[in-house]
KEBAKE-926239 format. One record per residue (C-alpha): residue in one letter; x, y, z. Coordinates in Angstrom, 3 decimals, m for minus. Layout:
  resn        xx        yy        zz
     A         X         Y         Z
...
***
This chain:
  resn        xx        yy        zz
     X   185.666    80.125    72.759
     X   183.673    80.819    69.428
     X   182.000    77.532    68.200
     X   184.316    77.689    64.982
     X   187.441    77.749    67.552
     X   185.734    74.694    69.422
     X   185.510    72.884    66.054
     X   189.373    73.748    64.741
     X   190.639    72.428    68.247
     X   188.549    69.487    68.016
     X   189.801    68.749    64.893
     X   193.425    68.869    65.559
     X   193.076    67.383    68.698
     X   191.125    64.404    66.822
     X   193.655    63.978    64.307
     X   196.249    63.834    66.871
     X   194.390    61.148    68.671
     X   193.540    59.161    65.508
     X   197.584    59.565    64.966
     X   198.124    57.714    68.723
     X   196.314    55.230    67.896
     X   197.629    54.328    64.747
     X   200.736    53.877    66.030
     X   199.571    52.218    69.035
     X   197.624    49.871    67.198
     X   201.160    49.112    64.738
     X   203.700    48.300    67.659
     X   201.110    46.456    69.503
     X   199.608    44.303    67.284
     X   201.823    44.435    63.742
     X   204.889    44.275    65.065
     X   203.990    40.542    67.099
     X   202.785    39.447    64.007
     X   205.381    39.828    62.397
     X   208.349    39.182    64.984
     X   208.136    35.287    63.896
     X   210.031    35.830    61.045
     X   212.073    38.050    62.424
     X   213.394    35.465    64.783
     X   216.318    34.572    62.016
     X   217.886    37.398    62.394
     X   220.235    37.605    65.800
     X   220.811    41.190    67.354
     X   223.478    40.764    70.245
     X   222.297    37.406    70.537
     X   218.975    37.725    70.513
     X   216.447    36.975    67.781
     X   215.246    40.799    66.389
     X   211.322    39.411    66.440
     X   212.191    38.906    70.311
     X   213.564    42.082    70.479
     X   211.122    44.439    68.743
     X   208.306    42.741    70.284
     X   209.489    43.073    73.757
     X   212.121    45.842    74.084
     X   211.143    47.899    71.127
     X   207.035    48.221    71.652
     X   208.093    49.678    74.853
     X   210.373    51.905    73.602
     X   207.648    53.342    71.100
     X   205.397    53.758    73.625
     X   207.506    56.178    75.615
     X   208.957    58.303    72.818
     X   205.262    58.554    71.591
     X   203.571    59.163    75.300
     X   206.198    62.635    75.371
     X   205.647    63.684    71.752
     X   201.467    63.411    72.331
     X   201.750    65.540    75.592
     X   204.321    67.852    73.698
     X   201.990    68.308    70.704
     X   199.024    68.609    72.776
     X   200.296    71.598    75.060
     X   201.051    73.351    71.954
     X   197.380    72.257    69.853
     X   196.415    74.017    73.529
     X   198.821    77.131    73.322
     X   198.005    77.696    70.150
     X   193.727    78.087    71.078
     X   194.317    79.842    74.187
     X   193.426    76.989    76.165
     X   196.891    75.313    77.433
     X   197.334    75.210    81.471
     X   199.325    78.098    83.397
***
């Protein structure tokens, strides 16, 4: 791989990365702060803070951990890298 290859699949890979962890970062930590006043709001009898914090973090995670692999096999498809 030419070192200007190396550099464009660094980059993409980064800004996927830096992407993950932005929204890692927003269901773990924004979310909890502000499920408190959330709580007034009742979602099949539970309050939605409750809810989001503990059911819908989890949720995130998941969707998020298949669109990362999903967008890395293709960063690696698309720089001749990806696994056979």
């Amino acid at each position: 791989m030419t070192p200007e290859k190396a550099q464009a699949y660094w980059a993409k890979t980064s800004a996927l990365m830096w992407t993950m962890l932005g929204i890692w970062f927003a269901f773990s930590f924004l979310v909890h702060v502000f499920a408190p006043s959330l709580n007034t709001i009742h979602v099949l009898g539970f309050p939605l803070g409750f809810y989001m914090a503990a059911q819908g973090s989890l949720i995130v995670f998941v969707v998020a951990l298949f669109w990362f692999a999903r967008k890395q096999n293709q960063i690696d498809e698309d720089f001749d890298v990806a696994e056979e």
